[in-house]
N, C-alpha and C positions, 0 to 999 in steps of 0.2 A: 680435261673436261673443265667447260670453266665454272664461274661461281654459280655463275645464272642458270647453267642447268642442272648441277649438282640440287639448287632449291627446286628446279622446277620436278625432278625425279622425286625428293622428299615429297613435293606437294601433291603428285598423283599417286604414289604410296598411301598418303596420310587419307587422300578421299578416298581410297579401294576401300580400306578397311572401315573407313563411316557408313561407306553406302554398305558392308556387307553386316555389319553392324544393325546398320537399320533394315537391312532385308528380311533380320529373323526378329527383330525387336517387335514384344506383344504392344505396345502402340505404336505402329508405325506412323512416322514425322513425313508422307510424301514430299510436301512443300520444300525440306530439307533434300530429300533424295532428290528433286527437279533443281535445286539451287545447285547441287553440287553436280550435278551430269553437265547444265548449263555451262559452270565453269569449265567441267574438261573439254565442254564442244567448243566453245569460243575461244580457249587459249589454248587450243591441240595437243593438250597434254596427251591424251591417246596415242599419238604417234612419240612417244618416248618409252612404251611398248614395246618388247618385241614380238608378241605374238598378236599385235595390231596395223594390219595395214589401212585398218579406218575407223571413223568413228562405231560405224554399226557391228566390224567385228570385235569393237572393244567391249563396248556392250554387250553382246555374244558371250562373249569369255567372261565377264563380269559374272555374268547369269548363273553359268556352267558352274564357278567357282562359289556362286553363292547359293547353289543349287534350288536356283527357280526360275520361273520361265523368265525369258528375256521381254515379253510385253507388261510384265510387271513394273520392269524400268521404266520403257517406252512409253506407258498409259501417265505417271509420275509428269516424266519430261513435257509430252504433250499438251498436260495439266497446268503446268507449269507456266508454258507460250503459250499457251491459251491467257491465264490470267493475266501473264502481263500487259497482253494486247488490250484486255477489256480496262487494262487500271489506265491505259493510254502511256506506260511505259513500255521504248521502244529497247532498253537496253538492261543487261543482266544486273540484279542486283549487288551492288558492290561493285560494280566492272569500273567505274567511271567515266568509262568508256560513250561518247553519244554516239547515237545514230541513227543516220538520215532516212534510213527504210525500216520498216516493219520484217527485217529477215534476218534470224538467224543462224550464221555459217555455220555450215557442216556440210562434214563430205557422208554424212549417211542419211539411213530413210527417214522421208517426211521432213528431209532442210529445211525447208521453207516454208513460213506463215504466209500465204498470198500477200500482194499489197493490194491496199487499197487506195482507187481512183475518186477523181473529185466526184466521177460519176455514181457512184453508190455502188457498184460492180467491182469484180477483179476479175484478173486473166481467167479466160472460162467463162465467163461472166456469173462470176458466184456473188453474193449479195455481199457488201462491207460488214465487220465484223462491228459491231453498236460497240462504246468505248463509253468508261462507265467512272465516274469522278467520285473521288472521296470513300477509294476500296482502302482495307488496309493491306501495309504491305503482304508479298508474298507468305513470305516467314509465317505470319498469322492468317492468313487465310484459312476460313471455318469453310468448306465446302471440300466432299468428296472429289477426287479426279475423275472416277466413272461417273459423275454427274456432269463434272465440267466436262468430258468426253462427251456426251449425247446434245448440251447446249451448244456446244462446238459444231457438230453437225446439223443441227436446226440454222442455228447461223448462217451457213453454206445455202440454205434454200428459203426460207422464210422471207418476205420482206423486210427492209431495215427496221420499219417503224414497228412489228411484230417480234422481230429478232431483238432489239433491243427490249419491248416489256418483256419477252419472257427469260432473258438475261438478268433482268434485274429481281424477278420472281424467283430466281433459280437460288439467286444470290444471300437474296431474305426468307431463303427455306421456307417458300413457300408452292414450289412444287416439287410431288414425290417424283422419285426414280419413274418410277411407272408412269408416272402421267406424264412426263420428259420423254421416256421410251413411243408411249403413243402420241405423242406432237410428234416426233420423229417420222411415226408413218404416216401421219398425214401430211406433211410437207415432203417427203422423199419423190415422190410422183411425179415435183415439179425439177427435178432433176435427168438430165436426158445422161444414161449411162451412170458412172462409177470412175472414181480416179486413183485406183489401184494401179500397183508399179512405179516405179521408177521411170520419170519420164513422162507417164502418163499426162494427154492433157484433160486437163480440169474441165467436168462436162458443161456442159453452158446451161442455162437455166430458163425452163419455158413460160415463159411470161404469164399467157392464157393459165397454165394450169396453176403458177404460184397464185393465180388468184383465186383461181376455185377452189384451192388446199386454203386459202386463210380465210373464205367463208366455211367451210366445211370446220376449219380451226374456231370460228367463233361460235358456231352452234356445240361444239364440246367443251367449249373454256369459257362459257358465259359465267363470271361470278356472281350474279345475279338469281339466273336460270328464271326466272320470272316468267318472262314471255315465250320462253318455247316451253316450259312447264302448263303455266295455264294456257296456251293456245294450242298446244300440239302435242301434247301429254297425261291431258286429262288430270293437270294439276297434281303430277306424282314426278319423281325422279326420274329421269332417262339416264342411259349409257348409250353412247354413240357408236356405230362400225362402219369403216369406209370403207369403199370398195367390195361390198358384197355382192359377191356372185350368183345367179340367176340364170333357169334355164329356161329362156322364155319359149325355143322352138321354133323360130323365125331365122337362125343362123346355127351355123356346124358349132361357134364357137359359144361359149356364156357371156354373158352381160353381166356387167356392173351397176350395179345401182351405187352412185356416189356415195350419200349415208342412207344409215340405217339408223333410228332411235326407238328402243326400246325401251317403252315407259314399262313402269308396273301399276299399271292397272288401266281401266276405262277412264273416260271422258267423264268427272261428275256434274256434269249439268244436265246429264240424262236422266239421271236420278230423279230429280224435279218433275222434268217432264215425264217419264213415262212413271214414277211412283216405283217404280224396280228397284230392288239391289242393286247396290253399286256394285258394277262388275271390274274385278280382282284381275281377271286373267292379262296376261301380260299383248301389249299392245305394240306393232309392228309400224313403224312411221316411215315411211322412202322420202327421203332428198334428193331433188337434181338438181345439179347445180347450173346456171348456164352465165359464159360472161363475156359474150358477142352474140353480136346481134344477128348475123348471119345462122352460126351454130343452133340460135333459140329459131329461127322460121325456117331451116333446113332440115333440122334432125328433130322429129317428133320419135323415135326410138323411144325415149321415155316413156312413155302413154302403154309399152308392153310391161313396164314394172308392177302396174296396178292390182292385178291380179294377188300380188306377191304380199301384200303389206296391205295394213288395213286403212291408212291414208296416204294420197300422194300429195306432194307437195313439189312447187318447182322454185329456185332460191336465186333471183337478181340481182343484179349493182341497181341503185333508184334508176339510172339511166335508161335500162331495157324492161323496165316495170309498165310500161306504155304495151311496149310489144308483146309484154308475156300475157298481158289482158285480152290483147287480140289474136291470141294464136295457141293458149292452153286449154285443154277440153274442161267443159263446165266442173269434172268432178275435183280439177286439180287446186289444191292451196295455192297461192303466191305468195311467198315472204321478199320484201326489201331486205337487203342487206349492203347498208353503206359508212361508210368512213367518218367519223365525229374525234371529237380531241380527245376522248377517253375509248379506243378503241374495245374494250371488255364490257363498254356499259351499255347494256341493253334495254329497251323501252318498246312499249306497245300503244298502236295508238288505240288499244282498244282495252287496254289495264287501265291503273292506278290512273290518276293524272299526274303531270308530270313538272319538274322543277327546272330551272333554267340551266340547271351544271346536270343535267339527266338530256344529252345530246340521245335525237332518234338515230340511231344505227340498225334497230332492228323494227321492222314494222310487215303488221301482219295486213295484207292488202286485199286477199282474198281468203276464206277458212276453205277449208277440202272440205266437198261436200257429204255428209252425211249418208248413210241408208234413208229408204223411206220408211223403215219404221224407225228410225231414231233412238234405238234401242240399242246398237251396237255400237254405235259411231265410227262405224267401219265405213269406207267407200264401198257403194253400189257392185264394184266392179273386181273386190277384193274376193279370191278363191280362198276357203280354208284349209285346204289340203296345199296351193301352193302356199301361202302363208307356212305351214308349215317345214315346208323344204330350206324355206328362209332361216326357221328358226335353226334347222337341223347344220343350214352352210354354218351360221352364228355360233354352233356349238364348236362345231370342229374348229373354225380360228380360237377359239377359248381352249378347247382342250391339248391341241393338235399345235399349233403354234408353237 
């Protein structure tokens, strides 16, 4: 046996026992546990093993031995190639090794980090992964891997210029787990399929819809909230739900209303007017999204959500803002919503006034019309009992989820 592998056998000894080490350790170091997997996939120490005939039953047996589940490693690893892509390092820390693609050899699951083309896409046509300057190394990396896990997956479907701010939000702990989990569903939609297995090709990514999931994305991640607060919320906090289901009656199957935003409370400008109490009770807002122009004077389907929710509202790129004037029923909202250098900063042309670094991205073009007695500021057309069926779909993904 010669020298070189008498050290290579100490060297994958010496890392079993760190990584099992750190698998029971009350702070667990994952960054450490992904540096050290990294090295055995890249320099195959695995196969100096014998009850290893690849890298993933090494891992396997690692698990076994350190009696915990094997995704524990796996989420670590992933964590791992994840950050380094985003630091815009293509190669394992300490390897010295360059190299000229963004992939990681291994012969087990999940080898491969896609690459990315000049075109903003990868195989599958998944979106580029944003690449992010002046991270600190791995070793120090302050972020959980089940966090870097779900930005991972936003990445895959979001657009670049979307994928990249909420990368760097992620980064400056400035979004929770949860609210990463619900970006997640709102972008997921725009994926056709799933790339489970081995093999699997990478689903491709539906243009139309990634655009409707990052207007639906900026009425829930407005840091602002200014303009769909005082315009469409009665000047109180919302919570957004996408894809809520409706039974309008018109097909075997239910309807989607793209969002749903649920203020808590009324409209107070009714208050003025009609001299009332400010009414409390929680308030049902529909979104439809539309982002061709075709879709907007083909599919009036929307126009059966009304009933459901106590305003409708329809949400355009500026470009179809022409057409949605000429084609939505008088009771419907129009909101603009378009693309400025500061994609999160929202403005209305009908709020504050506004400052020349306050780009219009969002603007309210038409308000959802009111009852006639202007007491409820409910649309005309809004049912109470279906309103309540609404609230009832709303509870069950809260609860039931």
């Amino acid at each position: 046996m010669s020298e070189h592998t008498t050290q290579e056998i100490k060297a994958i000894e010496a890392i079993e026992k760190e990584l099992l080490t750190l698998a029971h350790a009350e702070t667990k170091r994952w960054q450490r546990t992904s540096i050290l997997m990294m090295e055995v996939e890249q320099n195959e120490l695995w196969s100096l093993k014998d009850n290893a005939k690849s890298f993933t039953q090494w891992v396997k047996a690692l698990a076994q031995k350190a009696g915990v589940h094997e995704s524990n490693f796996w989420r670590c690893l992933k964590a791992g190639r994840f950050y380094l892509k985003i630091s815009k390092i293509s190669e394992m820390p300490g390897s010295g090794e360059n190299s000229d693609t963004d992939k990681v050899t291994s012969s087990g699951r999940d080898s491969e980090i896609p690459n990315t083309t000049n075109s903003g896409t990868t195989a599958g046509a998944e979106t580029a992964i944003p690449k992010i300057e002046n991270l600190p190394p791995l070793e120090n990396a302050e972020i959980a891997p089940e966090t870097l896990e779900l930005v991972e997956k936003i990445t895959t479907a979001a657009p670049p210029e979307k994928a990249r701010e909420i990368v760097k939000s992620a980064l400056n702990g400035e979004l929770s787990r949860q609210e990463l989990r619900e970006t997640w569903q709102t972008y997921r939609p725009a994926k056709a399929g799933n790339s489970r297995g081995k093999g699997t090709q990478k689903p491709a990514i539906d243009e139309t819809k990634q655009t409707a999931c990052s207007l639906i994305h900026t009425l829930a991640n407005d840091d602002k909230r200014q303009t769909i607060r005082k315009n469409l919320c009665g000047d109180t906090d919302y919570k957004l739900f996408s894809e809520v289901a409706v039974e309008t009656g018109t097909t075997r199957n239910k309807r989607r209303i793209d969002a749903v935003l649920v203020a808590n409370g009324g409209n107070r400008s009714h208050k003025s007017q009609s001299n009332k109490p400010y009414n409390r009770e929680l308030q049902f807002i529909g979104v439809e999204i539309k982002v061709s122009k075709s879709d907007l004077i083909n599919d009036q389907k929307y126009t059966e959500y009304a009933p459901f929710v106590h305003q409708l509202w329809l949400a355009v790129p500026p470009e179809l803002v022409a057409t949605a004037q000429e084609t939505a029923p008088d009771y419907v909202g129009i909101l603009s919503i378009g693309s400025g250098p500061e994609p999160t900063d929202l403005s209305c042309s009908t709020g504050p006034s506004k400052t020349p670094e306050t780009p219009d991205f969002v603007e309210i073009v038409k308000p959802a019309k009111p009852s006639g007695t202007g007491e409820s500021g409910q649309s005309e057309q809004a049912n109470n009992s279906l309103i309540y069926e609404t609230a009832q779909t709303i509870i069950r993904h809260l609860v039931f989820r």
